[in-house]
PDB file of the backbone (N, CA, C, O) and the ligand in Angstrom, with CONECT records:
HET     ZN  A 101       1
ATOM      1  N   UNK A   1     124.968  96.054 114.785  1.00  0.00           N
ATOM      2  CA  UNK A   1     124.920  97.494 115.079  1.00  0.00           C
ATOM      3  C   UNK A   1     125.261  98.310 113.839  1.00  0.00           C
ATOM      4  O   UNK A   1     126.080  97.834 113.054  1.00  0.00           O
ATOM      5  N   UNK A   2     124.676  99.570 113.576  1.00  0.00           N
ATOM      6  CA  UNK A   2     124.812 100.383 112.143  1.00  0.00           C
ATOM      7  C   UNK A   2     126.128 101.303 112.894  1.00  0.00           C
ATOM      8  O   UNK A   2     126.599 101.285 114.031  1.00  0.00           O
ATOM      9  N   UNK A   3     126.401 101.980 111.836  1.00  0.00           N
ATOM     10  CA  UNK A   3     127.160 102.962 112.140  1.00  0.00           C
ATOM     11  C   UNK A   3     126.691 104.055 113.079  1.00  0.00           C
ATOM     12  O   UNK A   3     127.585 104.725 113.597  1.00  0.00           O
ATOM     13  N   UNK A   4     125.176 104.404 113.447  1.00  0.00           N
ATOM     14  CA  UNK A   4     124.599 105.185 113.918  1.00  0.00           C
ATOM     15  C   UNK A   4     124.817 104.625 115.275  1.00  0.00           C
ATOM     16  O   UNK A   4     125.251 105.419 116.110  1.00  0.00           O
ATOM     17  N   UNK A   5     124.672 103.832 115.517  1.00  0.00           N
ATOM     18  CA  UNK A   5     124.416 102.978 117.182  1.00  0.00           C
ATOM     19  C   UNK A   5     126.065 103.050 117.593  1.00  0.00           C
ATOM     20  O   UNK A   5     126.469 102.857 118.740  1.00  0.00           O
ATOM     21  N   UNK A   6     126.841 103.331 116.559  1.00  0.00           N
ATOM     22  CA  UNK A   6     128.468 103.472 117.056  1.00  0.00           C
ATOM     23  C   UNK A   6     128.490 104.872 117.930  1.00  0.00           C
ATOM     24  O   UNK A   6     128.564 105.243 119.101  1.00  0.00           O
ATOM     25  N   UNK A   7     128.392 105.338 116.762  1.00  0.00           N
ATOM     26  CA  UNK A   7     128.685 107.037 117.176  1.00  0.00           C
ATOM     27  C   UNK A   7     127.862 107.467 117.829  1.00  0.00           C
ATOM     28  O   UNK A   7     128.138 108.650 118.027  1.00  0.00           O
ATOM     29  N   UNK A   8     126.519 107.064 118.549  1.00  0.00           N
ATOM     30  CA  UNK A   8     126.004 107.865 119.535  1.00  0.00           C
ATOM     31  C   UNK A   8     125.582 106.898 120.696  1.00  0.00           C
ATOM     32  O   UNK A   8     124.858 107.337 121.590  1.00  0.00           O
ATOM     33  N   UNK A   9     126.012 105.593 120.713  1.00  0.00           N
ATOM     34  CA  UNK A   9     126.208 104.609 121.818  1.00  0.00           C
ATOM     35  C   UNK A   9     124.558 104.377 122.299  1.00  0.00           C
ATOM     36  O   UNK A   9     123.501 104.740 121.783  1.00  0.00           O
ATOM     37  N   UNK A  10     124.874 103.600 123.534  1.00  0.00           N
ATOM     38  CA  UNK A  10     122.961 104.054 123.903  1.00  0.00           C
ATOM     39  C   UNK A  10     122.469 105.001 125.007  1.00  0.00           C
ATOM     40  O   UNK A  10     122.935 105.405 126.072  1.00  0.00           O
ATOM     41  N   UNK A  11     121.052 105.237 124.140  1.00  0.00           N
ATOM     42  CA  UNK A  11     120.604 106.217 125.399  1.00  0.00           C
ATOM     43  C   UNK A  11     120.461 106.009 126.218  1.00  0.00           C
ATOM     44  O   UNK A  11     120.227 104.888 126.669  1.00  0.00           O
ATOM     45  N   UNK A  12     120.573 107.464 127.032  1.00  0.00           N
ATOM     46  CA  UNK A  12     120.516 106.790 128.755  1.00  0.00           C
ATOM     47  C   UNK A  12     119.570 106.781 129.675  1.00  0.00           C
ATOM     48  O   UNK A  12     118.754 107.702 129.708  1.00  0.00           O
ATOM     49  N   UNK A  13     119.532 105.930 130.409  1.00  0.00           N
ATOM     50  CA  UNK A  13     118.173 105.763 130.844  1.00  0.00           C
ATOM     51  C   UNK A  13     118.354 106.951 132.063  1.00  0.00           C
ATOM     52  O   UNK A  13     119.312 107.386 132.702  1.00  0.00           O
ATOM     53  N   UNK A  14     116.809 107.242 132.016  1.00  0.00           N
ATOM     54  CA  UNK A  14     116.180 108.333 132.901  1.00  0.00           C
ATOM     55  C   UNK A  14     116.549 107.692 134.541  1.00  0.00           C
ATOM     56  O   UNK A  14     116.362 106.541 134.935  1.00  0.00           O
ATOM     57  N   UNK A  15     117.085 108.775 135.246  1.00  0.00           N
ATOM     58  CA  UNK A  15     117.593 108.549 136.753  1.00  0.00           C
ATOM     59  C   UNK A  15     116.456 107.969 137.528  1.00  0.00           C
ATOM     60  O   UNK A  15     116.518 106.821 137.969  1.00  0.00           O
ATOM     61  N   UNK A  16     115.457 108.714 137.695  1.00  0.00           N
ATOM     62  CA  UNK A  16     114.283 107.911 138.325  1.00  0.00           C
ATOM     63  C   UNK A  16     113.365 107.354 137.114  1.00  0.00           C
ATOM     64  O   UNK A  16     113.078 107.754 135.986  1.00  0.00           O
ATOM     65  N   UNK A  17     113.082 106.352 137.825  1.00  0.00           N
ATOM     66  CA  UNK A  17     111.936 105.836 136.528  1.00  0.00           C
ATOM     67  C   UNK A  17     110.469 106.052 137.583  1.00  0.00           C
ATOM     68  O   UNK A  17     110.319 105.916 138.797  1.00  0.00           O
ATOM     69  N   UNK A  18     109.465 106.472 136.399  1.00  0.00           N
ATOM     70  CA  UNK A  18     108.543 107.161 136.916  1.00  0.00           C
ATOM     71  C   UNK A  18     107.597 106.251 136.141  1.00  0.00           C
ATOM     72  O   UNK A  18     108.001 105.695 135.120  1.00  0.00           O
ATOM     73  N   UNK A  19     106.108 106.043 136.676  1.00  0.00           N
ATOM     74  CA  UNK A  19     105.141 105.348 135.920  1.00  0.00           C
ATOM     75  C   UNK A  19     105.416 105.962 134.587  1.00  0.00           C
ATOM     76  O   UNK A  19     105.950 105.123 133.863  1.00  0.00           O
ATOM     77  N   UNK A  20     105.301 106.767 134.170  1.00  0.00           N
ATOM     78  CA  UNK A  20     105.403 107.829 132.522  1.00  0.00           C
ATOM     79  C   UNK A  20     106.354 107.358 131.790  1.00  0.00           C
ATOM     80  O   UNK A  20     106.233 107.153 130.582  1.00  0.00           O
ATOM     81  N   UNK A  21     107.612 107.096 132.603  1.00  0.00           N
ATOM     82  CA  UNK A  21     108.863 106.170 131.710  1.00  0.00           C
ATOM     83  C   UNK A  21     108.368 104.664 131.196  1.00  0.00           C
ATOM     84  O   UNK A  21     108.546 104.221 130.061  1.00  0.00           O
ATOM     85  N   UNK A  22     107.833 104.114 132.084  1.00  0.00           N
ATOM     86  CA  UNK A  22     107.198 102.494 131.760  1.00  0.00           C
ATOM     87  C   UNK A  22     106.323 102.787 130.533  1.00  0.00           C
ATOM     88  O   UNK A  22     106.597 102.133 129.526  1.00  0.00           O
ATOM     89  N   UNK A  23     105.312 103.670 130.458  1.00  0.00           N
ATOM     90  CA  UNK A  23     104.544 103.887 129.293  1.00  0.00           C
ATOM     91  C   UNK A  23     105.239 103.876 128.242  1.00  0.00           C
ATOM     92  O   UNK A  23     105.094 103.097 127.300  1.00  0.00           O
ATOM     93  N   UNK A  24     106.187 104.906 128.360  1.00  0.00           N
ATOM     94  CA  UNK A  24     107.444 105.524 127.107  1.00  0.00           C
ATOM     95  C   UNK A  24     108.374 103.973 126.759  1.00  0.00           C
ATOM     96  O   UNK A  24     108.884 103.666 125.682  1.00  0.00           O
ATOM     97  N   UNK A  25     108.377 103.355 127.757  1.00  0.00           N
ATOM     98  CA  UNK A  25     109.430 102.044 127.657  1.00  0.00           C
ATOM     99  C   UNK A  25     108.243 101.213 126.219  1.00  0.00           C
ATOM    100  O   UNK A  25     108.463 101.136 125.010  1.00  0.00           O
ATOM    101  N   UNK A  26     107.176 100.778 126.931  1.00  0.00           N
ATOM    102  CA  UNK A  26     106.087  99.946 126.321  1.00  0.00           C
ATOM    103  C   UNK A  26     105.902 100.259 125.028  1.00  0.00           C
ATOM    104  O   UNK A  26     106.174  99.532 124.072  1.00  0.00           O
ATOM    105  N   UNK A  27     105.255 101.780 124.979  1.00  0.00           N
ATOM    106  CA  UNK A  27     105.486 102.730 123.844  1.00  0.00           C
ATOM    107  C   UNK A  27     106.116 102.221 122.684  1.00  0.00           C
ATOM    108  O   UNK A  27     105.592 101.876 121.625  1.00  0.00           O
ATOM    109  N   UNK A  28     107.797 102.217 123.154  1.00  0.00           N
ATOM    110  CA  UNK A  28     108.585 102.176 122.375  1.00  0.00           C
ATOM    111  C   UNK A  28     109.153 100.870 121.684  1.00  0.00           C
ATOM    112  O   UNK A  28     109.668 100.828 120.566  1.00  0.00           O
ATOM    113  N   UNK A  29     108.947  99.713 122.636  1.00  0.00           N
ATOM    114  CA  UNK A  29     108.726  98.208 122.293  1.00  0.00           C
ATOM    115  C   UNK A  29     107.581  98.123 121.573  1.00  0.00           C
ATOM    116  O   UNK A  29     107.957  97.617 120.515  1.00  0.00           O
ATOM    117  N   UNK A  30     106.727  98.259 121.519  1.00  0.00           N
ATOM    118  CA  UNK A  30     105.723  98.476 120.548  1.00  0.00           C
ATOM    119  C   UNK A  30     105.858  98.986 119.527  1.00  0.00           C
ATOM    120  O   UNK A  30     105.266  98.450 118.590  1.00  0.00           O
ATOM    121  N   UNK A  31     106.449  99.880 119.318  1.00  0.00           N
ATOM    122  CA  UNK A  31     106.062 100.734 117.949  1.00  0.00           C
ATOM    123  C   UNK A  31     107.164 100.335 117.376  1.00  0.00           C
ATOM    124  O   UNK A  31     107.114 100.513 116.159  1.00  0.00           O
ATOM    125  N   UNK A  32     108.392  99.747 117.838  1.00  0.00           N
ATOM    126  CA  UNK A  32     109.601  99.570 117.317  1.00  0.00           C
ATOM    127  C   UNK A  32     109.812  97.847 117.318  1.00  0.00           C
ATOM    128  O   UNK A  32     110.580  97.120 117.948  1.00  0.00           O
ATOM    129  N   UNK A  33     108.672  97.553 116.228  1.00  0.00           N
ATOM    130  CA  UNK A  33     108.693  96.086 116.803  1.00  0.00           C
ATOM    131  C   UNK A  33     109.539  95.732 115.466  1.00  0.00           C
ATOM    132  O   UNK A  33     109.929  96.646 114.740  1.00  0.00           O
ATOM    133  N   UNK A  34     109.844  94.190 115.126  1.00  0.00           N
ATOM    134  CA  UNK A  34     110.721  93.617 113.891  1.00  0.00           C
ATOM    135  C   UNK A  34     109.552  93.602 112.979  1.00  0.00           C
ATOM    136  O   UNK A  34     108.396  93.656 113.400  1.00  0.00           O
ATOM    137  N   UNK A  35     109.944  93.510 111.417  1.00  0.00           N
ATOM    138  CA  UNK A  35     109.382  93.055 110.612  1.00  0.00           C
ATOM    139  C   UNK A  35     110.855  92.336 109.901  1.00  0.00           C
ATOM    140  O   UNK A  35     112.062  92.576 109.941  1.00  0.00           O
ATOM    141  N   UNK A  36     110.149  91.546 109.391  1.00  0.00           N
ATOM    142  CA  UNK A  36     111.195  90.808 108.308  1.00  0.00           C
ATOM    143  C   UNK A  36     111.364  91.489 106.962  1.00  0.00           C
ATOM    144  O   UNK A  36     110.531  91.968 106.192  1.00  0.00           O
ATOM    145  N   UNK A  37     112.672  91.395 106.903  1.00  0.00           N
ATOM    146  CA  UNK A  37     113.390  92.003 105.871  1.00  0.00           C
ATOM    147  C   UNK A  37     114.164  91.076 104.763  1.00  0.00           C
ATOM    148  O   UNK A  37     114.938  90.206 105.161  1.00  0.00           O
ATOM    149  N   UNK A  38     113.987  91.238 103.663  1.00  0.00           N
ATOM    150  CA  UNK A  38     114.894  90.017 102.918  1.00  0.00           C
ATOM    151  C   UNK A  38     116.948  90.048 103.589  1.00  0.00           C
ATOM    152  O   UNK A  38     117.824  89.185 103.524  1.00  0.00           O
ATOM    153  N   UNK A  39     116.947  90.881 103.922  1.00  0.00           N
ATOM    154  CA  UNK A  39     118.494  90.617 104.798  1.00  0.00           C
ATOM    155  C   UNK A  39     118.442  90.600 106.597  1.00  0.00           C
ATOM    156  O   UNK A  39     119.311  90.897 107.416  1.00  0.00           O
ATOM    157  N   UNK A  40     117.144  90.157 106.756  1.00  0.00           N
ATOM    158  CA  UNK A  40     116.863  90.005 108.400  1.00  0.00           C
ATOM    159  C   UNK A  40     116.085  91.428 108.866  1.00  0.00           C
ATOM    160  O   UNK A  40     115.946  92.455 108.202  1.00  0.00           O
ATOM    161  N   UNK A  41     115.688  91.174 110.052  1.00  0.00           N
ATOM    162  CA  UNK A  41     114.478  92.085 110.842  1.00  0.00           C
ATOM    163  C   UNK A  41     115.032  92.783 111.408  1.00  0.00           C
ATOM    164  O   UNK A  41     115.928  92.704 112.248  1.00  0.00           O
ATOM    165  N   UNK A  42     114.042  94.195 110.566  1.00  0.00           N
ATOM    166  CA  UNK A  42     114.632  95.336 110.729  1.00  0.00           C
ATOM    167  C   UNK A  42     113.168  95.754 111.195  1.00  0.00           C
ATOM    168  O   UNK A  42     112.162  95.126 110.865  1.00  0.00           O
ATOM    169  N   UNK A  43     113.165  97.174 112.204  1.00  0.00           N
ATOM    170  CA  UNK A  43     112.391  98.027 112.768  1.00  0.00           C
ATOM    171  C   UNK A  43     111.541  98.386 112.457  1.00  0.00           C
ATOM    172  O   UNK A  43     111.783  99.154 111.527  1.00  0.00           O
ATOM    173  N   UNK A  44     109.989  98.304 112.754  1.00  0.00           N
ATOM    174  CA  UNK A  44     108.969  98.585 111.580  1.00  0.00           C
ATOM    175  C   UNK A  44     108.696 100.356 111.738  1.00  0.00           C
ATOM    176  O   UNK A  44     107.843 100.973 111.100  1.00  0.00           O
ATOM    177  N   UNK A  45     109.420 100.811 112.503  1.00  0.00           N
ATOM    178  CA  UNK A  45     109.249 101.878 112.549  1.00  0.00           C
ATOM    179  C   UNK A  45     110.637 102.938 111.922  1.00  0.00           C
ATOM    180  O   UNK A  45     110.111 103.965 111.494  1.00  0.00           O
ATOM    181  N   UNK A  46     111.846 102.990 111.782  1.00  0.00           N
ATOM    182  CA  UNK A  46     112.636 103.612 111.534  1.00  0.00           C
ATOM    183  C   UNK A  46     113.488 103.087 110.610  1.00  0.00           C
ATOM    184  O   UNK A  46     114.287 103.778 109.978  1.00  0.00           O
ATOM    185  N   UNK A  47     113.327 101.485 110.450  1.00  0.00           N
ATOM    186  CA  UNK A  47     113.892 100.470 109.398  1.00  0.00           C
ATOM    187  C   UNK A  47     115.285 100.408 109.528  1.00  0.00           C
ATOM    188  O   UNK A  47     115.848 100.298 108.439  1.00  0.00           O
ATOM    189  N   UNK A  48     116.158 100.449 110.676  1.00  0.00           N
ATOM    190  CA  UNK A  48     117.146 100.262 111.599  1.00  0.00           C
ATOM    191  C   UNK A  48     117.562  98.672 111.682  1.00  0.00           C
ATOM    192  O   UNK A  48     116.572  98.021 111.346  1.00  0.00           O
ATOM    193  N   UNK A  49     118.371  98.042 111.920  1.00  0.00           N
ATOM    194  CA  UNK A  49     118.341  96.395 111.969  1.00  0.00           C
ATOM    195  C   UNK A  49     117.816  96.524 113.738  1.00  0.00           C
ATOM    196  O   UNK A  49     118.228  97.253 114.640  1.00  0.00           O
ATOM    197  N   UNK A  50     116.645  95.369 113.707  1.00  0.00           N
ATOM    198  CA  UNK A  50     116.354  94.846 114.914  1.00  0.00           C
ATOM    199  C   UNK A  50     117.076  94.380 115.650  1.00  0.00           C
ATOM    200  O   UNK A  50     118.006  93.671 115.268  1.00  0.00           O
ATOM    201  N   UNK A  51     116.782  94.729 117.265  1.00  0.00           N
ATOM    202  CA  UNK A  51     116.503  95.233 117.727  1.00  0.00           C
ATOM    203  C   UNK A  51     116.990  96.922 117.625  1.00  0.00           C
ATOM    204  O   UNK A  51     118.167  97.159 117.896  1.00  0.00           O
ATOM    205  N   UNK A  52     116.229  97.897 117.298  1.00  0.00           N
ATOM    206  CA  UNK A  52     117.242  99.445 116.816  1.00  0.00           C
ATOM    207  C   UNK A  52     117.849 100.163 117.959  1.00  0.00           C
ATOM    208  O   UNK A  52     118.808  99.528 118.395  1.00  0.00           O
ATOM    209  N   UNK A  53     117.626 101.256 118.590  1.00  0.00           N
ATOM    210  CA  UNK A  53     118.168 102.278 119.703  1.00  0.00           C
ATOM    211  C   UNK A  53     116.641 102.053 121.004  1.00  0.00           C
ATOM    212  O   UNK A  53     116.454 101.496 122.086  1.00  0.00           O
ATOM    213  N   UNK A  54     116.056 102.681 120.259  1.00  0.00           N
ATOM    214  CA  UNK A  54     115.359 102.558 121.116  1.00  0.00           C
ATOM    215  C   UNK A  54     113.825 101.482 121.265  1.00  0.00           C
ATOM    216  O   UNK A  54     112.768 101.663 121.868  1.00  0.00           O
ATOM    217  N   UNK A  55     114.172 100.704 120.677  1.00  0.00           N
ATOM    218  CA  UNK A  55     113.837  99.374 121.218  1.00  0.00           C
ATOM    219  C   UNK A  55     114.660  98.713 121.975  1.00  0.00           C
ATOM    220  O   UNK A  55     114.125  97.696 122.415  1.00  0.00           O
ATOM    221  N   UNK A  56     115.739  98.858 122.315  1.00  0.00           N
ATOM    222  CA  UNK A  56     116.774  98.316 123.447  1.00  0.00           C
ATOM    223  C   UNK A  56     116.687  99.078 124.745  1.00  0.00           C
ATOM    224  O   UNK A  56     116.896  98.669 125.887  1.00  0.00           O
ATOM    225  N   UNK A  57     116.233 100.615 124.203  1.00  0.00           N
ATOM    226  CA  UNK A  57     115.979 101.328 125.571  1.00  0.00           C
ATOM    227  C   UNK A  57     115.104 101.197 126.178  1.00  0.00           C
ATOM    228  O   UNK A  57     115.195 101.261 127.404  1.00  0.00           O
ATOM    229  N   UNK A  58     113.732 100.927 125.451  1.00  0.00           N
ATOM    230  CA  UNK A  58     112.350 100.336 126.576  1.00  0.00           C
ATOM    231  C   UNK A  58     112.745  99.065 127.247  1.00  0.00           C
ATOM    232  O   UNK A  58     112.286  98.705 128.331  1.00  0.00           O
ATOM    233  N   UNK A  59     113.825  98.251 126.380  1.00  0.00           N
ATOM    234  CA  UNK A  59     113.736  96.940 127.252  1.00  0.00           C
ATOM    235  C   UNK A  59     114.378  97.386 128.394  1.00  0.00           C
ATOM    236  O   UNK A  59     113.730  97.311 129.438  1.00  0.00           O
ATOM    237  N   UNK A  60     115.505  97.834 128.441  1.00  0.00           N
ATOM    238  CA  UNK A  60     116.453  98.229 129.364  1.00  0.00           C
ATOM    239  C   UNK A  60     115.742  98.511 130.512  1.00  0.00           C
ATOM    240  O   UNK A  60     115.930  98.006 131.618  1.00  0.00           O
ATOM    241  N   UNK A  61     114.491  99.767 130.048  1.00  0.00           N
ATOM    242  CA  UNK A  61     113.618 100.476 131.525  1.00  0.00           C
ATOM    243  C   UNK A  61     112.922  99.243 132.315  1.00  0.00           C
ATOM    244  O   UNK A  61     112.858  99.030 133.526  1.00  0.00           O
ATOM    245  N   UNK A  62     112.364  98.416 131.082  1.00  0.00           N
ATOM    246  CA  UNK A  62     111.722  97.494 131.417  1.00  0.00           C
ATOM    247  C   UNK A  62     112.285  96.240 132.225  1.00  0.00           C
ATOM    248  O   UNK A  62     111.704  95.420 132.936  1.00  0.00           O
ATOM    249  N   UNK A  63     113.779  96.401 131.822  1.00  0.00           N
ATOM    250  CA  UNK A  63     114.016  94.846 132.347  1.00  0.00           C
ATOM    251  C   UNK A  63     114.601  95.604 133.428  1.00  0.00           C
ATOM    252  O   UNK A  63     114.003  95.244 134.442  1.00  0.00           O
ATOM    253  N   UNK A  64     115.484  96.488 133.730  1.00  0.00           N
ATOM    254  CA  UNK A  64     115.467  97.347 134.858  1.00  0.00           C
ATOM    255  C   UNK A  64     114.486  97.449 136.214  1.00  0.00           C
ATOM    256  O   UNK A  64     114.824  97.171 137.364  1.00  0.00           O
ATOM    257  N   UNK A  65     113.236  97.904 135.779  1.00  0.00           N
ATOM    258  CA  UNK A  65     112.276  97.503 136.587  1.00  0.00           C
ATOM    259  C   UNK A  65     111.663  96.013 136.979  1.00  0.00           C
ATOM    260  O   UNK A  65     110.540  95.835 137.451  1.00  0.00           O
ATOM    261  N   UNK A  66     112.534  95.088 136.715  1.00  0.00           N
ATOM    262  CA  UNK A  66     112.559  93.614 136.932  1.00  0.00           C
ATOM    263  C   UNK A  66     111.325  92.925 136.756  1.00  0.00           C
ATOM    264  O   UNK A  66     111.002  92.018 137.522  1.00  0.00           O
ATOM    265  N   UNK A  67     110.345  93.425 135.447  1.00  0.00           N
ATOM    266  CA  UNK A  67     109.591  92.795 135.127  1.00  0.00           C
ATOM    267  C   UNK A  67     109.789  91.617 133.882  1.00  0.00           C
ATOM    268  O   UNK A  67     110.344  91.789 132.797  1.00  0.00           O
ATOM    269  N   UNK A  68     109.380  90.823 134.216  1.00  0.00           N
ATOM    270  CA  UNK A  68     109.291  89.508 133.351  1.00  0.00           C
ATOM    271  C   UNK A  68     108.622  89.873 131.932  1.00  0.00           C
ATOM    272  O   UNK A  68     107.804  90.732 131.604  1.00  0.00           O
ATOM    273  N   UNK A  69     109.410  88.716 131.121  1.00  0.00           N
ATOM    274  CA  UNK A  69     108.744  88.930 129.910  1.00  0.00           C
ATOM    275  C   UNK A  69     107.407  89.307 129.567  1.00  0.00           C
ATOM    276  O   UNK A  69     106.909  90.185 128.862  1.00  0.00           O
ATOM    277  N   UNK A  70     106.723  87.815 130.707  1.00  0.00           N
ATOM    278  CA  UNK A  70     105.237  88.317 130.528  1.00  0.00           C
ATOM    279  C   UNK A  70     104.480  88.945 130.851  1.00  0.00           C
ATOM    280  O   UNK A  70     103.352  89.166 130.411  1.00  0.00           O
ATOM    281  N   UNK A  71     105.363  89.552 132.200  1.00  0.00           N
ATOM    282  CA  UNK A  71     104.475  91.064 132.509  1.00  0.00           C
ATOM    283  C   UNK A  71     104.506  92.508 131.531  1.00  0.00           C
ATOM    284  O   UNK A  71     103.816  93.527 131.486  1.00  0.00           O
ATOM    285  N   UNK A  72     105.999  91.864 130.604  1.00  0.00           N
ATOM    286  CA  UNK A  72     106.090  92.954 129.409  1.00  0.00           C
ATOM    287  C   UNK A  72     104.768  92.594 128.293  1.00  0.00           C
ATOM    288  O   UNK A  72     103.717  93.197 128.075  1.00  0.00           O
ATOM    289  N   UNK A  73     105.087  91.901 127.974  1.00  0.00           N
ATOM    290  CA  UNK A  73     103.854  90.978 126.943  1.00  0.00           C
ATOM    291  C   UNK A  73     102.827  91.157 127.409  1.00  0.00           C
ATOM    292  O   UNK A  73     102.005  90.933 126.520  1.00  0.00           O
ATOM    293  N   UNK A  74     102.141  91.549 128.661  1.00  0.00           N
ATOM    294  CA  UNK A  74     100.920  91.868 128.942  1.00  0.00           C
ATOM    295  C   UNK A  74     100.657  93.552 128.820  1.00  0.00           C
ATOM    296  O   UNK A  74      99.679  94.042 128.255  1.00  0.00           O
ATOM    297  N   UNK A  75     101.714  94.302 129.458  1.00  0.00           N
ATOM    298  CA  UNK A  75     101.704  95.610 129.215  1.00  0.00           C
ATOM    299  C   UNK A  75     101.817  96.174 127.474  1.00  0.00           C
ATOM    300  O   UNK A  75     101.466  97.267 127.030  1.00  0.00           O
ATOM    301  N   UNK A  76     102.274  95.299 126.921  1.00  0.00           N
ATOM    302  CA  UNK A  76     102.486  95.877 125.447  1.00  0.00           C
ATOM    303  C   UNK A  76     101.037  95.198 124.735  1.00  0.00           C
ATOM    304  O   UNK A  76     100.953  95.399 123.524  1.00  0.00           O
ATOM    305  N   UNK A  77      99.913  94.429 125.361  1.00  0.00           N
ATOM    306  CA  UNK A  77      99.084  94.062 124.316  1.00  0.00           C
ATOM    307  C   UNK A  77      98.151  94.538 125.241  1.00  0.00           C
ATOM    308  O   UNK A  77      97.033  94.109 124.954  1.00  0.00           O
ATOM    309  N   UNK A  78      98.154  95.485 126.562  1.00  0.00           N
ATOM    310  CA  UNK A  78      97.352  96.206 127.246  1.00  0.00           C
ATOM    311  C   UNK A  78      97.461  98.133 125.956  1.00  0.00           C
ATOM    312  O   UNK A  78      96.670  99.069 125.841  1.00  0.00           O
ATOM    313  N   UNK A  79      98.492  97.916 125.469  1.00  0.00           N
ATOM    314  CA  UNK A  79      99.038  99.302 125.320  1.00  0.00           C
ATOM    315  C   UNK A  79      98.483  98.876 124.013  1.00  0.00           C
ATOM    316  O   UNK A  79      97.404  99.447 123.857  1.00  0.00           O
ATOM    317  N   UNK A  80      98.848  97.909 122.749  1.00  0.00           N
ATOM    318  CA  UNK A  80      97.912  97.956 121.906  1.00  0.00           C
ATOM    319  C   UNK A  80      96.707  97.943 121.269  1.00  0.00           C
ATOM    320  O   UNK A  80      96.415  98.152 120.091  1.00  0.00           O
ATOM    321  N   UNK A  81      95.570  97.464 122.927  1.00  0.00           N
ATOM    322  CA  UNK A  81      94.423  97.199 123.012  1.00  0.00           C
ATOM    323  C   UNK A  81      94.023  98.505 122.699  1.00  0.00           C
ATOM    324  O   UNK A  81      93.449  98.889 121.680  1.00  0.00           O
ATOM    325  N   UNK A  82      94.510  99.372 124.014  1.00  0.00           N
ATOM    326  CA  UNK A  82      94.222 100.728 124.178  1.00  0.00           C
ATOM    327  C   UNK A  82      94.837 101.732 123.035  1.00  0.00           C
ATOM    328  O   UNK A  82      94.917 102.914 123.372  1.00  0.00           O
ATOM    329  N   UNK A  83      95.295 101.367 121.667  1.00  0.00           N
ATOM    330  CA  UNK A  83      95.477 101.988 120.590  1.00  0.00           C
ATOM    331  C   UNK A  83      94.256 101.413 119.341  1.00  0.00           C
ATOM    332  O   UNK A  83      94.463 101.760 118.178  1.00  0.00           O
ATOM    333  N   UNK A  84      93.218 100.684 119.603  1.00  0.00           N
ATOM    334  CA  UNK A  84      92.296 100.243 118.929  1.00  0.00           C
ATOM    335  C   UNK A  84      90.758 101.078 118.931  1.00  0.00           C
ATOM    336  O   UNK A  84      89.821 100.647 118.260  1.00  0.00           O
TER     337      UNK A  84
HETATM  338 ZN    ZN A 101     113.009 101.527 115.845  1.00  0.00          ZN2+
END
């Protein structure tokens, strides 16, 4: 955890989860995926150490909504298809 993930803890997840949150969850596992770093995998999007803020928060919605890995893994390469 950085100093940033101290002082503002994690975000909180939305009271109802709404189809629009699952997108935003997927979204955000996606775009906030690891790349390797010569001192370990960091965020390809904000360059944060992996897993960052809110790549923990899509999982959260996600694993919240008690979907399985591979129903995540299908929604996130449904969501990158549909960015092609
Ligand atoms: Zn990130």
């Amino acid at each position: 955890m950085d100093s940033i993930d101290e002082l503002l803890g994690e975000l909180p997840l939305p009271p109802y989860m709404t189809a629009e949150d699952i997108g935003f969850a997927v979204k955000a596992v996606t775009v906030h995926v690891a790349e390797q770093w010569p001192d370990g995998p960091r965020c390809r999007s904000d360059r944060a150490p992996h897993p960052c803020r809110l790549h923990r928060w899509g999982r959260r919605i996600l694993d919240q909504r008690g979907l399985t890995d591979r129903q995540i893994r299908t929604l996130i390469a449904e969501q990158e298809a549909s960015q092609r």
